[in-house]
N, C-alpha and C positions, 0 to 999 in steps of 0.2 A: 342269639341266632333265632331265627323265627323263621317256625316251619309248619304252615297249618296243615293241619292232617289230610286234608282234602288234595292239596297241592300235592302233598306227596302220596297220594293213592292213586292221582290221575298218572304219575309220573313213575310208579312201580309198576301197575298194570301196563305200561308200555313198555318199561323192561321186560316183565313176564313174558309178553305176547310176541318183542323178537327173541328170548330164551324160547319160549317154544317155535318159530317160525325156522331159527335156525338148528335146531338139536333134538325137536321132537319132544321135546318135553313140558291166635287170649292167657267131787264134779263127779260128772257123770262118764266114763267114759264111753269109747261107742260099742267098744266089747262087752259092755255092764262085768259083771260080776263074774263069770263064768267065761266063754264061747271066745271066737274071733269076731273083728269085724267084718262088717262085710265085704269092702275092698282087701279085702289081706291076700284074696285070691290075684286080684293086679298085682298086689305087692309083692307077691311070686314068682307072676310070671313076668313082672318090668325086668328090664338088664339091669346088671349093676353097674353102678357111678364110676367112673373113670377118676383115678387118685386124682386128688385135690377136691372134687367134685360131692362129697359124700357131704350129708348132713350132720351137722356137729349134734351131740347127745341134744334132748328135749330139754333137761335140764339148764342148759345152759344159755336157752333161748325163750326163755320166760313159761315152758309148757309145750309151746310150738316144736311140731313133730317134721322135720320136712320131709323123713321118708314115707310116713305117710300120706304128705300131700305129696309126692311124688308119684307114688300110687296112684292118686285118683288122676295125676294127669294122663299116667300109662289107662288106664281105666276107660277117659274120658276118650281119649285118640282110638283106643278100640273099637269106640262107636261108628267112627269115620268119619268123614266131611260132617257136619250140623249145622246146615245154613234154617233158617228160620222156616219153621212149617213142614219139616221135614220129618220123614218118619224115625231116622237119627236122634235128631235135636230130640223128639218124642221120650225117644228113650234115655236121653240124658236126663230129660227133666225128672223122670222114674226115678232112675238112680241117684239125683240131686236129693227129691224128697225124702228116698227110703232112709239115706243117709242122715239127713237133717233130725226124721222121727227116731233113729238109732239114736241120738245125742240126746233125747228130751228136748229137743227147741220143737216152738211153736212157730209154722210158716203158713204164711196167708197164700197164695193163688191167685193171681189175675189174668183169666186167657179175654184175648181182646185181637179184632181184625183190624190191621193194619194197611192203611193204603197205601199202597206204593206203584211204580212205575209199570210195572208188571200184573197190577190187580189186588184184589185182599188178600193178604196174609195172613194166617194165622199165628199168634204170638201167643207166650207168658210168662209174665212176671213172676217172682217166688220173695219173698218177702220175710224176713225173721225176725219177729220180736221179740228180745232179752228182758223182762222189766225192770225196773229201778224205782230207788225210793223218790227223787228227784225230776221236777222239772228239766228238760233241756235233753233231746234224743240226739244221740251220736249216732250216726248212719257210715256203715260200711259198704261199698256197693264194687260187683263188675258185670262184665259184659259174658255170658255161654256161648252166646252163640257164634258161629265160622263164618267165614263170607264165602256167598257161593261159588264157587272156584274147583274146578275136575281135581281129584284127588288133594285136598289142601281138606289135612285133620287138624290146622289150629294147634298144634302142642303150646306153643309161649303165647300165639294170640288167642286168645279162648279158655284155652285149661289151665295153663299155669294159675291166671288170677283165680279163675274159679276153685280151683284147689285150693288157691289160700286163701278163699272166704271158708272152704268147705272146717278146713282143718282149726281155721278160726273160730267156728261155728262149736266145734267138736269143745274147744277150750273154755268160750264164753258161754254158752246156754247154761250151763250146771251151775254158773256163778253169780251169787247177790250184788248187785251193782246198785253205785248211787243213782248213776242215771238210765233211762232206759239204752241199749243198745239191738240198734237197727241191721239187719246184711242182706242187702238188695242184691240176686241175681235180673240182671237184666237181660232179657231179650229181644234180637233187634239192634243191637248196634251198629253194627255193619251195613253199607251201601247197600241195595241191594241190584243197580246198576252204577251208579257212580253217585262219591258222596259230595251231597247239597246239605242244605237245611232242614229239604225235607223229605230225603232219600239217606237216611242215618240215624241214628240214635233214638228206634222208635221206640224201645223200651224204657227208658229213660222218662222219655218225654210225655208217654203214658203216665208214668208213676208217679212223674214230678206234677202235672194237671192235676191227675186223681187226689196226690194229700192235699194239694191248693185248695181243690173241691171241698174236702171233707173237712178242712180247719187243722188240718194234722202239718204244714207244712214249717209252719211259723213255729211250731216246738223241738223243732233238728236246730241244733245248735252249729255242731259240725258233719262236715261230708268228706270220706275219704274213701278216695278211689282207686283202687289196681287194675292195670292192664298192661298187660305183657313185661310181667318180674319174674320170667323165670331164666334168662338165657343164663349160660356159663360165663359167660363177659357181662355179667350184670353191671349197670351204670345207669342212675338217675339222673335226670338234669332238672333242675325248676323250673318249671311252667308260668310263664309271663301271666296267664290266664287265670290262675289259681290268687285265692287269700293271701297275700303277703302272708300275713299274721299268723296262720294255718300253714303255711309249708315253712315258715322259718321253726316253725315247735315240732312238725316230721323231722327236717333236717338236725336240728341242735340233740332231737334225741337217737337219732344216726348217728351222730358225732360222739354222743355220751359212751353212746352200745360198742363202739369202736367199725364201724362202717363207713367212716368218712371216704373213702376209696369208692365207696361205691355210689353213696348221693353226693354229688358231686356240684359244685356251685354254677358251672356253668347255665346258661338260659336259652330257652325255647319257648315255643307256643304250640299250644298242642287245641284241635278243637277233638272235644271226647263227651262220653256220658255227662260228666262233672258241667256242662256249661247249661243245661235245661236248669237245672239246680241253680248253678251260678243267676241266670239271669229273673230268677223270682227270689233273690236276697240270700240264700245258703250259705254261708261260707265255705269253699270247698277246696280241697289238694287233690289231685290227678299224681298218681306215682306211676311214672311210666316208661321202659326203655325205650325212647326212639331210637337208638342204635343198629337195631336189628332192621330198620327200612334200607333199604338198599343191598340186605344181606338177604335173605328165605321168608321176609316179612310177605306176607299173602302168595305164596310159592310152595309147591308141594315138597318142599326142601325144610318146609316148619313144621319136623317129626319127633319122635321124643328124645331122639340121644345132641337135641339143640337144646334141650332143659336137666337145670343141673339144681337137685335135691338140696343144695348148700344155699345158692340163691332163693328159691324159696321159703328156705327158711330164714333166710336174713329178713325178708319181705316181712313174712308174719312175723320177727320178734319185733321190728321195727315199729309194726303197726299195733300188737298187742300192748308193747311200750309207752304209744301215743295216745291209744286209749285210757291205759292207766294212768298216763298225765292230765288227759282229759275229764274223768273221771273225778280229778282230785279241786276240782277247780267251782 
């Protein structure tokens, strides 16, 4: 099946607009040694999981905590809408960094103005680098930011992933690796009237130039992507788009971890962050539900009791998994 994302953004924004016309309507730990972390207050005041929906022990997910990244989704939806340049997003990226320096990682900063249809924008990137003994950067990356849309807080599109770099982050920085690893918050993926080429994936396409620039592009060996892994009905499909080679070693280790239910064989085409990458040589996998398009996808209906703490964490052990395959090679 082939469903470019563009195609289906023109085609839910017209849903939305007669849903509203007729109805009105994304080691170290981070506590260190002592204290709480600092989201434990979201993790308080989040509701709890609806049976079946809870996260299995960290244990058993290679380290991956999903009530914690659940947390930072309740956390991140607090903010409100964060569409790009906004004084929201602003304080996302606060809360990104603070979070990131609680764990000991080290993250870079890229704010940069973006032109788009509407004028300059203000963007930025956040960047984390894990080092390693080894040649060959494994790059993790999503999207923060919300599409501008009246009351649309992004819980599955925007924070879910960003939770599971967050909580990823939290796992990987404390740890010695063979090869360096990389976790790209990007900002800027979303349209910011309707997406084109070059009304989309402005963070991305920043960051993909910039390492070009700098000589740093050519040492990412691999690129793995999240966006929007958090529904209760989680289901992956393969992306036409993507590495063969790269989503059959995501998938076959779904299948090892016992998630075959949920990456699923079927095929799509998704255009996302992963293809700026894609088209300067990267090899790269997109993990992504399109499922949720035609359901609360860019709808103020994507709140946080459509994200379930169980999918989360299948996401991150999926992905921790395939690092440490990747790692081994």
């Amino acid at each position: 099946m082939n469903i470019p994302r563009r195609v289906l953004a023109r085609a839910a924004a017209f849903a939305f607009t007669v849903c509203f016309c007729l109805t009105g309507c994304k080691s170290k730990d981070a506590q260190g040694a002592t204290g709480s972390p600092p989201f434990m207050s979201a993790a308080a005041s989040a509701p709890p999981q609806p049976a079946g929906d809870e996260a299995p022990p960290a244990d058993k997910t290679g380290g991956f905590d999903g009530k914690r990244a659940f947390a930072h989704v309740a956390k991140l939806v607090g903010f409100g809408p964060r569409p790009s340049g906004s004084p929201a997003i602003a304080q996302m990226q606060s809360y990104i960094l603070s979070e990131l320096s609680s764990y000991g990682c080290t993250a870079d900063t890229d704010a940069f103005n973006a032109q788009t249809p509407v004028g300059s924008v203000a963007m930025k990137n956040i960047l984390v680098k894990i080092p390693g003994d080894k040649p060959g950067i494994i790059l993790l990356g999503t999207h923060y930011d919300t599409k501008k849309l009246d009351n649309f807080v992004g819980a599955d599109d925007g924070a879910s992933s960003t939770a599971v770099m967050l909580e990823l982050a939290r796992v990987l920085c404390p740890q010695h690796a063979s090869h360096p690893v990389w976790i790209a918050f990007f900002d800027g993926e979303e349209a910011v009237r309707e997406w084109t080429e070059t009304d989309s994936r402005y963070g991305s396409r920043q960051m993909s130039a910039k390492l070009a620039m700098s000589g740093d592009l050519p040492k990412i060996k691999e690129f793995l992507l999240a966006d929007m892994v958090g529904s209760r009905d989680l289901r992956f499909k393969r992306d036409a788009n993507s590495t063969a080679a790269l989503t059959d070693l995501v998938w076959t280790t779904a299948r090892n971890l016992g998630y075959s239910a949920v990456f699923v064989n079927d095929d799509m085409s998704v255009e996302d962050d992963h293809l700026p990458f894609l088209k300067r040589g990267v090899p790269s996998v997109d993990i992504i539900n399109m499922d949720i398009m035609g359901s609360y996808w860019h709808t103020p209906q994507d709140t946080l009791d459509k994200v379930s703490a169980k999918s989360l964490a299948i996401t991150g052990h999926v992905l921790l998994e395939t690092v440490k395959q990747l790692q081994s090679k």
